[in-house]
N, C-alpha and C positions, 0 to 999 in steps of 0.2 A: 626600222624604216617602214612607212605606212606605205603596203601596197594595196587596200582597198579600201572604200567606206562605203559598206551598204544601207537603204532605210530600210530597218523594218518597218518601220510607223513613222508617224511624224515624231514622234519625242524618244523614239530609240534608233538608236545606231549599233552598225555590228565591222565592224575591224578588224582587218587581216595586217598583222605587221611582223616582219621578219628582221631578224636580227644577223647580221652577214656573219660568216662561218670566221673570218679572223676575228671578229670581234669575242665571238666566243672562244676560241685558239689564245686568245691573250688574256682572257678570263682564267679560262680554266688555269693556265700554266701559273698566273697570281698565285690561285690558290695553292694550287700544289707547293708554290715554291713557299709558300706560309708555314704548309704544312712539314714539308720538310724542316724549315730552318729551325722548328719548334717540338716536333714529335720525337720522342724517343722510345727507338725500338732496338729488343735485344740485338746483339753482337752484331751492331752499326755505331758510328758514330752521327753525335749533332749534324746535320745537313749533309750528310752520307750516305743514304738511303737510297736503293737505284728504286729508279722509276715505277718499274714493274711491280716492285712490291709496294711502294704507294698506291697505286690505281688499284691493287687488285683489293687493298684493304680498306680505302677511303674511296671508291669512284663515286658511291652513293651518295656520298657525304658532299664531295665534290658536285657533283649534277646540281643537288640543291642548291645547294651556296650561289653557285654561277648562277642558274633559274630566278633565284631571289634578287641578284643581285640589276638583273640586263632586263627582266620582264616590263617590271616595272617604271625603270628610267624610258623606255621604249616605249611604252605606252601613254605613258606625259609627253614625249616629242611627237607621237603620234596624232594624240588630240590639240597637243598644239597646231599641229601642219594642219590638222583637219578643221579648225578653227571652230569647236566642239567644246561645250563647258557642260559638265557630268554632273549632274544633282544625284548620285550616287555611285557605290562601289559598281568594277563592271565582273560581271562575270566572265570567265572565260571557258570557252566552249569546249575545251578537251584535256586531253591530260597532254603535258608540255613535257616533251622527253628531249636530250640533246641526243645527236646523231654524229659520228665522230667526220672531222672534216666538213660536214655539212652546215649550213643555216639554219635557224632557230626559226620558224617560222608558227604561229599561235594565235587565235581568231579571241576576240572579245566581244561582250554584247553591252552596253550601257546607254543608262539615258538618260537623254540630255534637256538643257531646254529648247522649248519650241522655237521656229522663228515667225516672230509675230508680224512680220509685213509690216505695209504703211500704219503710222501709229498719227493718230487722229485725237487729239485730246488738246488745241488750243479752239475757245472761244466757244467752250460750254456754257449752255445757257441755266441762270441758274433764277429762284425763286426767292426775290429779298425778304428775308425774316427779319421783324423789329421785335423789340422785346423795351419793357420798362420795371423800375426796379419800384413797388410799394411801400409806403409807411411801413404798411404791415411787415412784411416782409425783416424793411428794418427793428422795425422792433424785434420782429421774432429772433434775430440772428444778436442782438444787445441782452435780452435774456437769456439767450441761450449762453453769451459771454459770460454776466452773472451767474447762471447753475456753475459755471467751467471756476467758479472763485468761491463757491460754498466753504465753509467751514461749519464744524461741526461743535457745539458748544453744549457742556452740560446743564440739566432744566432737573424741574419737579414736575415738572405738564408733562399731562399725556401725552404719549405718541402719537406721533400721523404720519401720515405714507409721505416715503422720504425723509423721516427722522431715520437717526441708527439708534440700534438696540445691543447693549453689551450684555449677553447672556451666556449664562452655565446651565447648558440642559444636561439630562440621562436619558436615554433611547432603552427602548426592554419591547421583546418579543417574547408572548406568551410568559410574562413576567421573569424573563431572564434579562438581564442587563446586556446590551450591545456596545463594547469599550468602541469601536469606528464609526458610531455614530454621535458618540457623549464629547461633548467638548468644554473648556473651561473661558472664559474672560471671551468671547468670540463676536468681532462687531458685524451685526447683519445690518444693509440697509432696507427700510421696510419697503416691501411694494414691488422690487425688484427682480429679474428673472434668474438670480442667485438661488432662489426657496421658492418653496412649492405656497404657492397664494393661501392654501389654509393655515400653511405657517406663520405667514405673512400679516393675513388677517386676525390671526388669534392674539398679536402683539398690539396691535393698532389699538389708542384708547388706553393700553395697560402705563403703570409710571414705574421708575424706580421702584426696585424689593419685592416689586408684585411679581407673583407668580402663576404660570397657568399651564396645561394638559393641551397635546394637540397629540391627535389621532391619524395617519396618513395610511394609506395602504397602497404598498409599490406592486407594478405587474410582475407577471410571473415571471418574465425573461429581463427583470434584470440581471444587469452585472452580478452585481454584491447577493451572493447565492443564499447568505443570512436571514437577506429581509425579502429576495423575492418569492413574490405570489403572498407575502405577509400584512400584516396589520400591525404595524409600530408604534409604539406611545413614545411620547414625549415629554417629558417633564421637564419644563423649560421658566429658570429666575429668571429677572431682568436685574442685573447687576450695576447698570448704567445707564440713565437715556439721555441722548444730544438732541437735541434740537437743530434742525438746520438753518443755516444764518446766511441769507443771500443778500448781499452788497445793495445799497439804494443804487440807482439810474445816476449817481452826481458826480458833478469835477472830481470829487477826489476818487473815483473808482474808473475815470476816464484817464486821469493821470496812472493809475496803473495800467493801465492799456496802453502806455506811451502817447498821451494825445496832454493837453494843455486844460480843454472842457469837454462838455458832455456834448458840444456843437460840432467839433473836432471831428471826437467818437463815430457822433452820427453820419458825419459825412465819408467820414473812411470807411466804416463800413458798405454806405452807399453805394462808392467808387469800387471797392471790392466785389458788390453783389454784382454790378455793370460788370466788371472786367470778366468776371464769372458768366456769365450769362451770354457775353461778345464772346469768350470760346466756346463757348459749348454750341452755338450758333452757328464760328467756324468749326469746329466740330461734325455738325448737320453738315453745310458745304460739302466738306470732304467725303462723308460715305455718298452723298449724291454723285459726286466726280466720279466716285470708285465705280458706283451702279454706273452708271453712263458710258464710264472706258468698259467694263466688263461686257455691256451690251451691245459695244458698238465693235470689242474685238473679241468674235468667236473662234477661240483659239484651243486647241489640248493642252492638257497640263498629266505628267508623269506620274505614273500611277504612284511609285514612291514618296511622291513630296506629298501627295493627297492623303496618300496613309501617314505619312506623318506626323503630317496635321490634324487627322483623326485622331490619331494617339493623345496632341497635346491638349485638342478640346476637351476629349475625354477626361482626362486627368483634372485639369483645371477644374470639370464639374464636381468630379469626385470630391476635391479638395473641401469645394465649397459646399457639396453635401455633405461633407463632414464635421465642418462650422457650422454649421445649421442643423443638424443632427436628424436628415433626410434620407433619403435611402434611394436607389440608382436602380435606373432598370438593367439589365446584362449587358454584355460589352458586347454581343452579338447585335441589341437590338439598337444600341446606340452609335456602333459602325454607320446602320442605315439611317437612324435620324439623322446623324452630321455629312453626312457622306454632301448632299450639295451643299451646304455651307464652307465645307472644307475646301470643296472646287474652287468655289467662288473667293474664298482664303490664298490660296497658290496662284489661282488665274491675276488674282491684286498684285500680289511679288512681284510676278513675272513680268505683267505689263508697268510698274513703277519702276522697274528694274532699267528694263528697256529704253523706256521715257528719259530717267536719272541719264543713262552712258549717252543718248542723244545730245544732252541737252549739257554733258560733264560736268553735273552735279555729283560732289562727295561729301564723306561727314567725316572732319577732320579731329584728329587726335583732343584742340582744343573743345569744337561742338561735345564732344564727350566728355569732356571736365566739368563746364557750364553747366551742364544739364544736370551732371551727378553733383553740381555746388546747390542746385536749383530744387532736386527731389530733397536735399539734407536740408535746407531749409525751411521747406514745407513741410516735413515730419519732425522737425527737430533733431534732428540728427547728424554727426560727422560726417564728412565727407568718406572717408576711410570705411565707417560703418557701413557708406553704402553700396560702395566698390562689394565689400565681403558681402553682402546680402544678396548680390545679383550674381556674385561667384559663387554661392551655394546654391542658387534658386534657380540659376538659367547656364552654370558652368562654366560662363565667361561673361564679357564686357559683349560680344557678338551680337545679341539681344537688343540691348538697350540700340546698340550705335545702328542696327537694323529698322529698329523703329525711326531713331533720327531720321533715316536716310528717307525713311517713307515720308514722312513728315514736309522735309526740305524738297522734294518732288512735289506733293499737292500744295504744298504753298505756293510754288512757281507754277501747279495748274490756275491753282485758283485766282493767283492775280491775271493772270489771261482769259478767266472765265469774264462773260456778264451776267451782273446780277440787275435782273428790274422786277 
């Protein structure tokens, strides 16, 4: 039973809650009678066992069990009655001992979200962005289709950047042979950031059967402890060369794009670059909506959700300097980079959260189907595939339908905004 709630702060609460003396009385005796019906102790029979020598040999065991069992349920009816939603575990302030015939009585500290008062977010004013989609544009995105349909076809001509090259080199330091860096039949494309450009370059210009010497010297802190701080040769055939074969601009290469002509083509494309360009737009909208509610409710946000938001920017950057093959300042200094962003991260939750229950916006088991039907089509990919991608990546479906939820909020801001 909740007999206090005090504030520490605005986003912590501290909880005095007592659990009444039968409730533990008929706890404990559970267990007991568990224990009996199942423990077997010398010269006793199955559920025989007087009392006395149960408590004197399990009381400890006892205590916990009941502690584990009543603390907890009590502390959810608690925050229920307190009408308290916990963005984290609570501590509890002491060590929790039963007292025999007595009430359980045991204080907790946790915290919760802020209450954000009057919320203020219809008939933001917003700045109309227009946008238009270029020839150029189109063209660039119908070439870029063609590179996406290359084929690669055998020639006697020289190479050029973006031809492949099928080559069998031998790698030797200090004229030893390096078998991890020798390879046989191997198709490199030329130009590419696969190979180091002097490799690249020494190919360009060469044809079939020709052969030629490249020189490369890796740092000292490479990986591969063989070649670092060395000077590597290369003796590299070319065993094969393709030519690369990019599709003409006409009907028959617009009918493999699912279109009828190359007028088709162009226009679908067109209508994709708009539709592109109309989110990204609504897009802009929305982080202005976010800055605006943020500015306009100066509110706390719990130290916890903050730090864990810093964790996940963190990580995220990591990831991505590790794709990029960058290097991260310490996670001391990057606490303090992100630390207001992160704010500004939790203070959005909080106040769309708010907004959302106002207004009983939810994201329903279907919105979560749609959308994982909608990512697997845009990547090419199963539906299935993408369910397990985001249970590896994010540990649940929570993620994704979190985002929804935000989504389906500033969409109902923003049709209430104006825009001139």
């Amino acid at each position: 039973m909740l007999q206090e709630v005090e504030n520490v702060s605005s986003t912590t609460r501290r909880l005095t809650i007592q659990v009444p003396s039968e409730i533990i009385q008929s706890e404990t005796a559970a267990v007991y009678n568990e224990i009996k019906a199942t423990t077997k102790i010398p010269g006793f029979r199955p559920g025989k066992v007087p009392q006395a020598i149960l408590v004197n040999k399990f009381a400890k065991q006892v205590e916990a069990q009941v502690i584990e069992k009543v603390v907890p349920r009590f502390y959810m009816e608690a925050i229920k009655e307190a009408k308290l939603e916990p963005v984290n575990y609570p501590d509890i302030n002491e060590k929790v001992e039963l007292k025999e015939g007595q009430p359980l009585s045991f204080t907790v500290t946790v915290e919760v979200k802020p209450e954000v008062g009057d919320l203020n977010y219809e008939g933001i004013t917003l700045k109309k962005k227009t946008f238009s989609v270029e020839d150029s544009e189109v063209e660039k995105a119908i070439n870029s289709l063609r590179e996406s349909k290359a084929v690669y076809a055998t020639t006697e001509e020289a190479l050029t950047e973006g031809d492949m090259a099928i080559v069998t080199n031998e790698a030797f330091v200090d004229d030893q042979p390096v078998d991890d860096l020798s390879y046989k039949e191997y198709p490199l494309v030329l130009g590419t950031q696969e190979m180091p450009k002097e490799f690249s370059d020494a190919l360009i210009g060469k044809k079939k059967d020709e052969s030629t010497e490249v020189k490369l010297n890796f740092e000292s802190d490479h990986p591969n402890k063989t070649i670092a701080g060395k000077e590597v040769l290369f003796k590299v055939l070319i065993t094969e060369a393709k030519k690369k074969m990019i599709p003409p601009a006409d009907d028959e290469f617009a009918k493999g794009a699912e279109c009828g002509t190359m007028e088709e083509l162009t226009k679908k494309i067109h209508d994709s670059l708009g539709k592109r360009k109309e989110s990204e737009i609504n897009l802009d909208y929305k982080k202005e909506i976010l800055d605006t509610l943020i500015k306009n409710h100066p509110i706390d946000v719990p130290a916890s959700m903050v730090k864990g938001e810093i964790e996940s920017i963190i990580q995220q950057e990591k990831e991505s300097a590790m794709r990029k093959g960058e290097e991260l300042k310490p996670d001391q200094e990057l606490n303090k980079e992100f630390e207001a962003r992160a704010k500004d991260n939790v203070k959005s939750v909080l106040l769309l959260d708010a907004i959302g229950k106002k207004e009983s916006i939810e994201t329903s088991d279907d919105d979560v189907k749609q959308a994982i039907e909608e990512i697997a089509v845009r990547n090419n990919l199963k539906p299935e595939e993408v369910t397990k991608l985001y249970a590896v990546r994010e540990g649940s479906m929570d993620a994704l339908k979190s985002r929804l939820f935000a989504d389906k909020v500033l969409d109902f801001i923003l049709e209430k905004s104006t825009i001139q």
